[in-house]
C-alpha positions as CSV (number, residue, x, y, z in Angstrom):
1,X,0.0,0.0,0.0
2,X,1.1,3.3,-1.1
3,X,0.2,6.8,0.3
4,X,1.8,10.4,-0.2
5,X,4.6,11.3,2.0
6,X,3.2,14.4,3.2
7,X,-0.5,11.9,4.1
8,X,-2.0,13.0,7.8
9,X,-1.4,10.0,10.1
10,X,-3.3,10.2,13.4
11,X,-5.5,8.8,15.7
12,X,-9.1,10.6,17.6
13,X,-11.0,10.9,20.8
14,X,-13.6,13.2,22.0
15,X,-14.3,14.8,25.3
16,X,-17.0,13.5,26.7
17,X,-15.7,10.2,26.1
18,X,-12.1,10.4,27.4
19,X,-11.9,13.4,29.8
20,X,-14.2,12.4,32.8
21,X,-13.7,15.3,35.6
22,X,-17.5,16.5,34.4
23,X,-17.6,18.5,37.9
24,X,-15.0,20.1,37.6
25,X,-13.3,23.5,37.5
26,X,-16.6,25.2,36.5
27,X,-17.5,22.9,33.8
28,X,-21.2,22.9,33.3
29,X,-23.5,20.2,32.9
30,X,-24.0,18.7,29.6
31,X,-27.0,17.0,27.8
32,X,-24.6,13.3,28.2
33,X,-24.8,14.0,32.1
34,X,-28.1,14.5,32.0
35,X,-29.3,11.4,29.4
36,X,-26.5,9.0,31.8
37,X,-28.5,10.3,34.6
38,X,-31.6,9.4,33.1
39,X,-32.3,5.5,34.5
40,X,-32.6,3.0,31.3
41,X,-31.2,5.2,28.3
42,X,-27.0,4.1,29.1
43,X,-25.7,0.2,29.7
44,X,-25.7,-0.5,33.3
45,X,-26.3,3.0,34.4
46,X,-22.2,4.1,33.2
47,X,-21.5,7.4,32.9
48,X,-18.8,10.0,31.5
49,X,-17.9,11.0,34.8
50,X,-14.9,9.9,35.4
51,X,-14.1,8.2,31.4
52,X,-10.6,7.7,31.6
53,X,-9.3,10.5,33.3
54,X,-8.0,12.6,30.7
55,X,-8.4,15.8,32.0
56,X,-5.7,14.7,34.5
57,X,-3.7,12.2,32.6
58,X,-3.7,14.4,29.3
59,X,0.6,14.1,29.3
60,X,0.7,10.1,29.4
61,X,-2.3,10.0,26.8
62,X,0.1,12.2,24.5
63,X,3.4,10.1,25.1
64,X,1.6,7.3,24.1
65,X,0.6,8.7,20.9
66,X,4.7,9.8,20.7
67,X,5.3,6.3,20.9
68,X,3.1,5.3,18.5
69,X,4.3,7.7,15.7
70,X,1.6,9.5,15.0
71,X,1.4,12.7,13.2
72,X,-1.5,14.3,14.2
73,X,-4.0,14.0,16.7
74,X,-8.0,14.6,16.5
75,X,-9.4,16.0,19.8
76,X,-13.1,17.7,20.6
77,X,-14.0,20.7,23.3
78,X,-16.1,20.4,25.7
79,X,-18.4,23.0,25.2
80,X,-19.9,23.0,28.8
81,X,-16.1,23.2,30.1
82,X,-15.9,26.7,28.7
83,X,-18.8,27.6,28.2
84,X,-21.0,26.3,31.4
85,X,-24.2,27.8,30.1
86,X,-23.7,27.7,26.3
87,X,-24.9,31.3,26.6
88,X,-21.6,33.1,27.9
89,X,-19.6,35.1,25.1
90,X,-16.2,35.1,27.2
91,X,-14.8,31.4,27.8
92,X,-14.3,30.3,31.1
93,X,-10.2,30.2,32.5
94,X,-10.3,26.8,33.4
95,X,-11.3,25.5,30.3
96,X,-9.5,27.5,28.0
97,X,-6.4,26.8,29.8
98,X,-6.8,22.9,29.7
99,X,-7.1,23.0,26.0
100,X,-4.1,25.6,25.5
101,X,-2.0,23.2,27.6
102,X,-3.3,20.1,25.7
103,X,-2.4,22.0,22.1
104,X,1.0,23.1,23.5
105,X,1.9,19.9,24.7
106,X,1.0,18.4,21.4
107,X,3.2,20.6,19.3
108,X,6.5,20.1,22.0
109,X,5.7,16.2,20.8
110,X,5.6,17.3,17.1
111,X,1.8,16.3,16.6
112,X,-0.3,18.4,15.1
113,X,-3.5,19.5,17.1
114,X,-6.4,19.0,15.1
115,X,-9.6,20.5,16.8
116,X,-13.5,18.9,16.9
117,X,-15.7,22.0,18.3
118,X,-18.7,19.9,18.9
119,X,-19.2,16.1,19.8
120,X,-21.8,16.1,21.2
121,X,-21.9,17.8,25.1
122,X,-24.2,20.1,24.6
123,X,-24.7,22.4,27.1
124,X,-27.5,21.2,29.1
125,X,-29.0,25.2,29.6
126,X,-28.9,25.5,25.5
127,X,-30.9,22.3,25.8
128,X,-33.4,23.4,28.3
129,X,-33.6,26.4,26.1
130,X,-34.9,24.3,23.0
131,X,-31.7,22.5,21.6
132,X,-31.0,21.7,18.2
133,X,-34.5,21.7,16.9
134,X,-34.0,25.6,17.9
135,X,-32.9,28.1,15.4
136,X,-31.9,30.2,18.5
137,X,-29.3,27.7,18.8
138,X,-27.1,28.6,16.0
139,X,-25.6,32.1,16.6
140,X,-24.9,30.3,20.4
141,X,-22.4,27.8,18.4
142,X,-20.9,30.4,16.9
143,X,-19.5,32.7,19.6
144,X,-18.5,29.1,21.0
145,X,-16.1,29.1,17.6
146,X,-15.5,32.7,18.0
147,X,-14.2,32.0,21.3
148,X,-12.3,28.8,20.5
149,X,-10.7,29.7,17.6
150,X,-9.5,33.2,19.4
151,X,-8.0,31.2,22.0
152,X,-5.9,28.5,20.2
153,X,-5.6,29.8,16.5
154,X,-2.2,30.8,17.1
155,X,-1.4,27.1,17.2
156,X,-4.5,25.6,16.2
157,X,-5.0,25.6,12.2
158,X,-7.4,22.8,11.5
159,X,-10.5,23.2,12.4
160,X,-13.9,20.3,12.7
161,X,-17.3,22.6,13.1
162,X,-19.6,19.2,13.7
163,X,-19.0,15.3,14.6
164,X,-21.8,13.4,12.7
165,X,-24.7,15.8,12.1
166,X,-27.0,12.8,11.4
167,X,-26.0,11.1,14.4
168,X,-26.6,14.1,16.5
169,X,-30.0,14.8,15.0
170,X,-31.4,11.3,14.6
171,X,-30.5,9.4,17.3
172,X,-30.6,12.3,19.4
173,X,-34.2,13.5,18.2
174,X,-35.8,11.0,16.2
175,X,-34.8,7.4,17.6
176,X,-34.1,8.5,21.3
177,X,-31.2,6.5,21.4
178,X,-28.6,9.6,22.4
179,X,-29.2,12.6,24.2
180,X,-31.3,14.0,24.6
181,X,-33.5,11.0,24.4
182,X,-36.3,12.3,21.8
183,X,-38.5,10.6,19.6
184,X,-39.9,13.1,17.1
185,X,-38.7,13.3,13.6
186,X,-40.1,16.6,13.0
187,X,-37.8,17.8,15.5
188,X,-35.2,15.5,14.1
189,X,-34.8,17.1,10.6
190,X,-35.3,20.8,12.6
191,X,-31.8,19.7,14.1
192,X,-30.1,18.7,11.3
193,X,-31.0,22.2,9.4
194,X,-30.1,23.9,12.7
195,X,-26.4,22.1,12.9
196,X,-25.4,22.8,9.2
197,X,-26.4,26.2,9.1
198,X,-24.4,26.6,12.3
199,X,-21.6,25.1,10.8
200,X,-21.7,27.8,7.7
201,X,-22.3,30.6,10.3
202,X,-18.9,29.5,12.2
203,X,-16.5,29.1,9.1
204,X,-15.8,32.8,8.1
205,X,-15.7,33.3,11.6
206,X,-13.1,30.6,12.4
207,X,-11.3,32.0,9.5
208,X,-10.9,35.4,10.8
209,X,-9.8,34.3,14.0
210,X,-6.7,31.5,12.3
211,X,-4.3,32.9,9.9
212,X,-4.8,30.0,7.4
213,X,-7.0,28.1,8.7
214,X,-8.0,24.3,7.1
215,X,-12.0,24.5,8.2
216,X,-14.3,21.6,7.1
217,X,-17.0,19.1,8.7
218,X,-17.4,15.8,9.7
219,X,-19.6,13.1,7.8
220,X,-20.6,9.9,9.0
221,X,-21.1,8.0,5.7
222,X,-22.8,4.8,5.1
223,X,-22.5,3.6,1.3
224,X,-26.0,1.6,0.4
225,X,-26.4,-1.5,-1.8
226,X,-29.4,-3.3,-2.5
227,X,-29.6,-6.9,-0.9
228,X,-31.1,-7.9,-4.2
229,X,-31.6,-6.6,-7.7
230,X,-35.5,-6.3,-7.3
231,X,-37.1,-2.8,-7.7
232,X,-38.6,-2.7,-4.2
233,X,-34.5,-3.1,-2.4
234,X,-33.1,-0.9,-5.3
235,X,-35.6,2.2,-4.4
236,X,-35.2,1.1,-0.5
237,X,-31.1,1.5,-0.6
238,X,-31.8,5.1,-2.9
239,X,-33.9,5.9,0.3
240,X,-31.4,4.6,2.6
241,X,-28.9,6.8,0.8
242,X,-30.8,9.8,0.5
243,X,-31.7,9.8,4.8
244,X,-28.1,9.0,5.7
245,X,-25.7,10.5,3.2
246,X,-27.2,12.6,0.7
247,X,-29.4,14.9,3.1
248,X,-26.4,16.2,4.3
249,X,-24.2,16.1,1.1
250,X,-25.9,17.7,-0.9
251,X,-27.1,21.2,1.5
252,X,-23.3,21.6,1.9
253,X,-21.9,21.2,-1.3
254,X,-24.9,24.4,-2.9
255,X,-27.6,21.6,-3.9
256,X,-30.2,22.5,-1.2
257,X,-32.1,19.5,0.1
258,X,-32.4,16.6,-2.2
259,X,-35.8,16.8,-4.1
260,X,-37.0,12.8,-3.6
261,X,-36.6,13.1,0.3
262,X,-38.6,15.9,0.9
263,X,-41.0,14.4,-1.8
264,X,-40.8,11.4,0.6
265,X,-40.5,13.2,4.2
266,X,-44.0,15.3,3.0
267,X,-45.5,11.7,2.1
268,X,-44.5,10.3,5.4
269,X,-46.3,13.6,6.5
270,X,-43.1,14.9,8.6
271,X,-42.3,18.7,9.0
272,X,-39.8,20.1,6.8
273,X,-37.3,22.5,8.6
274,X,-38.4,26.2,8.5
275,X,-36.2,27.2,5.7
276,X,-34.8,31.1,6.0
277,X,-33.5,33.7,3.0
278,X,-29.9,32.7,3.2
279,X,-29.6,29.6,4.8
280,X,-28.6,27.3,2.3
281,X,-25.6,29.7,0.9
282,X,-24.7,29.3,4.5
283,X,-25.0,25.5,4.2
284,X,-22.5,25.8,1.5
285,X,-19.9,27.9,2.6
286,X,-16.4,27.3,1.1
287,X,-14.6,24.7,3.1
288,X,-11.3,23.3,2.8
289,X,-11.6,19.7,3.4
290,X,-14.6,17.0,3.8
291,X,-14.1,14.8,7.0
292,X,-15.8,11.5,6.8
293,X,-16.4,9.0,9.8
294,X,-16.8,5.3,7.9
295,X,-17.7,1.8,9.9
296,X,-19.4,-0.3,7.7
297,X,-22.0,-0.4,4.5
298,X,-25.6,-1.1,4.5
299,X,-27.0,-3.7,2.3
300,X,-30.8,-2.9,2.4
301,X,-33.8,-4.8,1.9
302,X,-37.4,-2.9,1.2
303,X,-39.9,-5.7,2.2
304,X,-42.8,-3.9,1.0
305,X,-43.1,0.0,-0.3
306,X,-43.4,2.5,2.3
307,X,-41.7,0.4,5.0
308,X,-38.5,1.7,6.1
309,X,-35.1,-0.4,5.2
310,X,-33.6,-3.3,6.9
311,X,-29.9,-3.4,7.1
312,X,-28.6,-7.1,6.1
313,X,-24.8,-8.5,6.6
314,X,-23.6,-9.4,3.5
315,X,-20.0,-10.7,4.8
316,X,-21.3,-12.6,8.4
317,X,-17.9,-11.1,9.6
318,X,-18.7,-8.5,12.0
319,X,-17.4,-6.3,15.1
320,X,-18.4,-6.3,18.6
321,X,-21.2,-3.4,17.8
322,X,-22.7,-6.2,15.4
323,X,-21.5,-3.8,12.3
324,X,-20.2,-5.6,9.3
325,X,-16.8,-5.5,8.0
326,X,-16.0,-5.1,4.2
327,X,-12.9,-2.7,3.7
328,X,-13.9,-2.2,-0.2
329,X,-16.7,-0.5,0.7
330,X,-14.9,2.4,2.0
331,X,-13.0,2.1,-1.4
332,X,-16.7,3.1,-3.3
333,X,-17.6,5.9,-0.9
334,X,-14.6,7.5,-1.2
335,X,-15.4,7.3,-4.9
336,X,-18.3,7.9,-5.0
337,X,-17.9,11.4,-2.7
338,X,-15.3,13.0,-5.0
339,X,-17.2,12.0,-8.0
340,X,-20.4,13.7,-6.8
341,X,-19.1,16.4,-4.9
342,X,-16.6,19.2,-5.6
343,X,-14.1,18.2,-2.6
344,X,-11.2,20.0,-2.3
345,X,-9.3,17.0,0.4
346,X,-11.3,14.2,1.7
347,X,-9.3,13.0,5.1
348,X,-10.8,10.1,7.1
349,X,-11.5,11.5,10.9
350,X,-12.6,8.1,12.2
351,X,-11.9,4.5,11.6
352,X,-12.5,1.5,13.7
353,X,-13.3,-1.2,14.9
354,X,-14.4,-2.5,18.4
355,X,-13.3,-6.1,20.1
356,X,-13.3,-6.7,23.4
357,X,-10.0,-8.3,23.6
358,X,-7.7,-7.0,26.9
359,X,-4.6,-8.1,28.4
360,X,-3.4,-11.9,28.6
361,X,-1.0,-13.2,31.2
362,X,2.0,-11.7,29.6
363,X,0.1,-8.2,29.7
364,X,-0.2,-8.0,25.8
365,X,-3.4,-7.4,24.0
366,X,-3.5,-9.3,20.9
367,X,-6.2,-8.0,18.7
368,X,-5.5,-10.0,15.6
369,X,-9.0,-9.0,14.2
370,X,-9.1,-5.2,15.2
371,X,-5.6,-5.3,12.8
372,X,-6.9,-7.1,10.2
373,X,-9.9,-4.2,10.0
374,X,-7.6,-1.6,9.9
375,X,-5.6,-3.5,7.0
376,X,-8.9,-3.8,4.8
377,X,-9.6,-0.4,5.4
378,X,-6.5,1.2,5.0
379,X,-5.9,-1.0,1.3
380,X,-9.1,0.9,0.7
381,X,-7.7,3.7,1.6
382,X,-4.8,3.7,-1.0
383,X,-6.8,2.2,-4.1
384,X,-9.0,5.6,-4.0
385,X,-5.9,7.3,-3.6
386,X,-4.9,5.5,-7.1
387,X,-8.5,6.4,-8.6
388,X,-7.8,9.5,-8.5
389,X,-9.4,10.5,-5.1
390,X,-7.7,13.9,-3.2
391,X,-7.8,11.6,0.0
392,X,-4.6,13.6,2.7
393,X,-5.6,11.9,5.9
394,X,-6.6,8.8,8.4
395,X,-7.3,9.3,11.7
396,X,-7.7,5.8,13.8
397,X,-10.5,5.8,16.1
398,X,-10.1,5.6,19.0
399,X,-6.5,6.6,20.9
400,X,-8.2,4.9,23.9
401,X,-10.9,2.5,25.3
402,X,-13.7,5.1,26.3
403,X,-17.2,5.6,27.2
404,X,-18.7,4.4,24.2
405,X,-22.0,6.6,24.5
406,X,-25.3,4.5,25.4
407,X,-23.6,1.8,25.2
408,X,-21.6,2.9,28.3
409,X,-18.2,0.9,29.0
410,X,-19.0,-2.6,27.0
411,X,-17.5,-1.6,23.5
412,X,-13.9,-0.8,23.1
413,X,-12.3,0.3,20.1
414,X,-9.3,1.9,21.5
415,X,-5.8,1.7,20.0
416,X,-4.5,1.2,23.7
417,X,-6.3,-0.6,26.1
418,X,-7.6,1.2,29.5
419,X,-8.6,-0.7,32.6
420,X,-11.5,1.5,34.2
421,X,-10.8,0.7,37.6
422,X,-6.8,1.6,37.7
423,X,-6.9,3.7,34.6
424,X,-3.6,1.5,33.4
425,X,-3.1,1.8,29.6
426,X,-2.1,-0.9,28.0
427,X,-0.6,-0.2,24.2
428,X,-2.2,-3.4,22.0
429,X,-0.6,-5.1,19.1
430,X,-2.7,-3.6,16.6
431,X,-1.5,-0.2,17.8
432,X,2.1,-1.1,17.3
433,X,1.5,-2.9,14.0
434,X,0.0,0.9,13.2
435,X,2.9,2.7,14.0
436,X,5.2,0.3,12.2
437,X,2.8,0.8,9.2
438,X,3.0,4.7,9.6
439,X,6.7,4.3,10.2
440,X,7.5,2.8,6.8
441,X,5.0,5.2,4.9
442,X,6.3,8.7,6.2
């Protein structure tokens, strides 16, 4: 496999997941405290409070990803730990200074900081005061990049508005499965229209703060196929497509929503979002670089018109979150994206796989399979690089073990292994067959 010298090598986290100390300092409460508080909605009642520590062990966490090599490193902000209310305009000490410190001690290992604004901790006051579904919300975001970006663009140059828009708006408010726990799809597409005009409100505004800034968003993409060549799986995987990839797609690269899913949203008799003068040249605001968050595929079935898809396993391999594995697909999406869409650099901000494998009695963590995902993937990765594709980045997900969201502490796709009751890290195989790959590539 073959990449550019000059290719991003890194590995990711987020906040919520990794940092714990959610009491903090002055950090405020976010809508993941509130939905672990909540009894039923997280696996065995687990929380983000205490994660794995990162907020104190932030200078191990970063040796280990010296060891390992790596280039650059993908990090979110807490937006409650500077900005308790979500309503301030001035960022709180504490907060700021955590991130400076984490950004400086990055660039004394020679990794480059790459910054997530928002995954996910919300504010829990911006929530109360009507959340995503709320246009309110979006001039909110954008004093949280105004005061971001004023406080680490000196070292900071690449920006991430958004983590996963359709994750954020339809597990959080159509599915109930993330916070804030709601079921209502109306409210679901409100929050997706509210997060990507947000993210074109914050761009110039991150640019004005970063001399040269790289500024772009984050995709979670899920190529479709149809389980069978039959009309009724062919229109279902179109549908499939349209919901997951091409809702969000096509608003940001100037094609406004895509006609046959609000043709299908208004027959399913959903509200559209309230659409303003302006907002979809917001949607499509220049950006330097496409970030895209792949798994797996979905191979969809339509049973009967009308019904919504079923996602099939074509391959019977899968990971511990029951997701399939098939490395070419990544090959096709990434394809398929710079065929489609005007994308300046494509760069890969998560890629994973979890097993539960942990430490045997020589203290080694053999993860033969969570190796083998990231070779599939990564052969992907160079044979769109081949077609033609302006692919400049892979970020591993994750650095660490963490809370994996509602599904608490039970999944871990980390590159290191972290025991939750000492906090020891434990560097796996498949983290060191990274670096060696890296090694021989840069």
């Amino acid at each position: 496999m073959s990449f550019p010298k000059d290719f991003i090598w890194g590995a990711a986290t987020s906040s919520y997941q990794i940092e714990g100390a959610v009491n903090r300092d002055g950090r405020g409460p976010s809508i993941w405290d509130t939905f672990c508080a909540t009894p039923g909605k997280v696996y065995k009642g687990h929380d983000g409070a205490r994660a794995c520590e990162h907020y104190d062990r932030w200078e191990e966490d970063l040796d280990i990803l010296q060891e390992l090599g790596m280039k650059a490193y993908r990090f979110s902000i807490a937006w409650p730990r500077v900005l308790p209310t979500g309503f301030e305009k001035q960022g709180l000490q504490a907060g700021l200074d955590f991130y400076s410190k984490l950004v400086d001690g990055l660039l004394e290992r020679g990794i480059t900081p790459w910054a997530t604004l928002y995954h996910w901790d919300l504010p829990q006051p911006l929530d109360d005061a009507g959340s995503w579904p709320w246009r309110g919300i979006c001039p909110h975001f954008v004093d949280f990049a105004d005061v971001m970006s004023r406080s680490l663009g000196d070292r900071v140059a690449n920006w991430i508005t958004h983590n996963e828009p359709w994750v954020v708006s339809m597990l959080g408010y159509k599915s109930g499965e993330h916070a804030p726990g709601i079921k209502d799809m109306d409210k679901a597409l409100a929050a997706a229209h509210h997060i990507l005009l947000s993210h074109g409100m914050a761009v110039p505004v991150i640019r004005d703060n970063v001399k040269d800034a790289k500024v772009g968003i984050t995709l979670n993409l899920c190529p479709s196929y149809p389980a069978s060549n039959s009309e009724i799986d062919r229109v279902a995987a179109e549908r499939f497509d349209g919901h997951f990839n091409r809702w969000f797609l096509d608003p940001l690269y100037g094609r406004d929503y895509p006609r046959d899913m609000i043709e299908h949203y208004e027959r399913e008799g959903f509200a559209l979002p309230e659409i303003h003068e302006g907002d979809f040249e917001h949607m499509a605001v220049d950006t330097d670089f496409l970030g895209i968050n792949f798994y797996s595929r979905g191979i969809i079935r339509g049973e009967e018109e009308g019904n919504d898809p079923q996602t099939l396993h074509g391959t019977g391999v899968k990971t511990d979150m029951d997701w399939e594995v098939y490395g070419p697909s990544l090959r096709r999406l990434l394809t398929d994206v710079h065929r489609d869409y005007p994308t300046k650099e494509i760069i890969i901000t998560e890629n994973g796989a979890a097993y539960a494998t942990g430490p045997d009695e020589d203290g080694r963590v053999k993860d033969t399979r969570r190796r083998a995902y990231f070779e599939q993937h990564l052969e992907a990765c160079a044979s769109a690089i081949d077609e033609g594709v302006p692919l400049t980045g892979y970020f591993a997900w994750s650095l660490l073990d963490n809370f994996e969201w509602a599904f608490g502490y039970a999944k871990r796709f980390g590159l290191v292994h972290v025991d939750y009751e000492t906090q020891k890290r434990t560097i796996k195989d498949s983290a060191y067959w990274y670096r060696d790959f890296v090694a021989e590539r840069s």
